[in-house]
Structure formats: C-alpha cells, structure tokens
C-alpha positions in Angstrom: -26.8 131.6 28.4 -23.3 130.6 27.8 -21.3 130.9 31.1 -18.2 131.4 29.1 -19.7 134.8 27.7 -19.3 136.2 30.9 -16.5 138.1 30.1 -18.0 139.5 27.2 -21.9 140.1 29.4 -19.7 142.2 31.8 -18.0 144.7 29.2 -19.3 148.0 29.6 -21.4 149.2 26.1 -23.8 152.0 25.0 -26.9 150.9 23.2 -28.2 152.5 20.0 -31.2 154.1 21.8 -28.8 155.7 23.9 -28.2 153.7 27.1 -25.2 152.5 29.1 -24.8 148.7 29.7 -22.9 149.0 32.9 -24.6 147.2 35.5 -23.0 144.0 35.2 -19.4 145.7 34.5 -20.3 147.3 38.0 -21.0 144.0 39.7 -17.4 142.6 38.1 -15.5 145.0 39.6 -17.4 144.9 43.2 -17.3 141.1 43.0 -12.9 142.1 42.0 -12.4 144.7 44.9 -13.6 142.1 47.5 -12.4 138.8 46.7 -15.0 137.9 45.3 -16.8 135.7 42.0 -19.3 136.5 39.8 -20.8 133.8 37.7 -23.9 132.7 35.7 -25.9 129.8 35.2 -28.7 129.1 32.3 -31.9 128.7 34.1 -33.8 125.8 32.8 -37.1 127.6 31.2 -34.7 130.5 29.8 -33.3 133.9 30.7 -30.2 133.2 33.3 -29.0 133.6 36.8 -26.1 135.7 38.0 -24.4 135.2 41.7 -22.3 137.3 42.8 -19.8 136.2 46.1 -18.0 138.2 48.3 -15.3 137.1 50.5 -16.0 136.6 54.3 -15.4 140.3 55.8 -12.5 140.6 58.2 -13.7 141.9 61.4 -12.7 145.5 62.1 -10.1 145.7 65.4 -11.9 145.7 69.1 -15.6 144.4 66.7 -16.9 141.4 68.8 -19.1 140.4 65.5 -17.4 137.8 63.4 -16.9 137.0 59.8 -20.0 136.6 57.3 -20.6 135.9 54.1 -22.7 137.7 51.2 -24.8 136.1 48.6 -26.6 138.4 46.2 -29.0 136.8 42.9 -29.8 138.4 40.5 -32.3 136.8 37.7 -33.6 137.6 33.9 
C-alpha cells in the first residue's frame, strides 16, 4: 500500500455489486473537522494500517478534566 494513494483510498465510490465505499471518506472528514491526520503505512506481511489522529480536545468551560489525545487503528 502506497501512502501517497491515500487521497485516492479516501474518495467515496459505489462498487459494481452495489456497495458504497465510504468508510474511509468518512474517517477523512472526521480526521478534517477535528484537526486531525489520517494516514497509512504498508504492513510488512501485506494488507496496510490506517491511523487516524485527533487533535487534543479543549476542555469545555468550568470542566476540571484536561486535554487528551485519540488514537484509533484500523488494520487490513
């Protein structure tokens, strides 16, 4: 797996048999609306790895918790 395809992996598309490819579309934009990354890495005995980032959250006014960060794997 190419990581410069990722553009192209994350265009939505409807399959002959009649699916939708969204899912990866649908990660873009999350990884888009929160300041986020998504990339993907060939894994060494095939298939490949997507990680999607999200941005530290900004604590909501009068919230004693702090900031955290999201990590989310996905593998095929």
């Amino acid at each position: 797996m190419d990581p410069a395809r990722l553009p192209e992996l994350t265009e939505r598309f409807r399959s002959p048999g009649g699916g939708t490819g969204i899912g990866l579309s649908l990660v873009r934009r999350v990884a888009e609306a929160h300041r986020g990354m998504l990339a993907v890495r060939p894994r060494p005995r095939g298939g490949a790895e997507f990680v999607l980032r999200l941005a530290p959250a900004r604590p909501r006014r009068g919230s004693r918790g702090g900031p955290h960060d999201s990590l989310m794997i996905g593998r095929s």
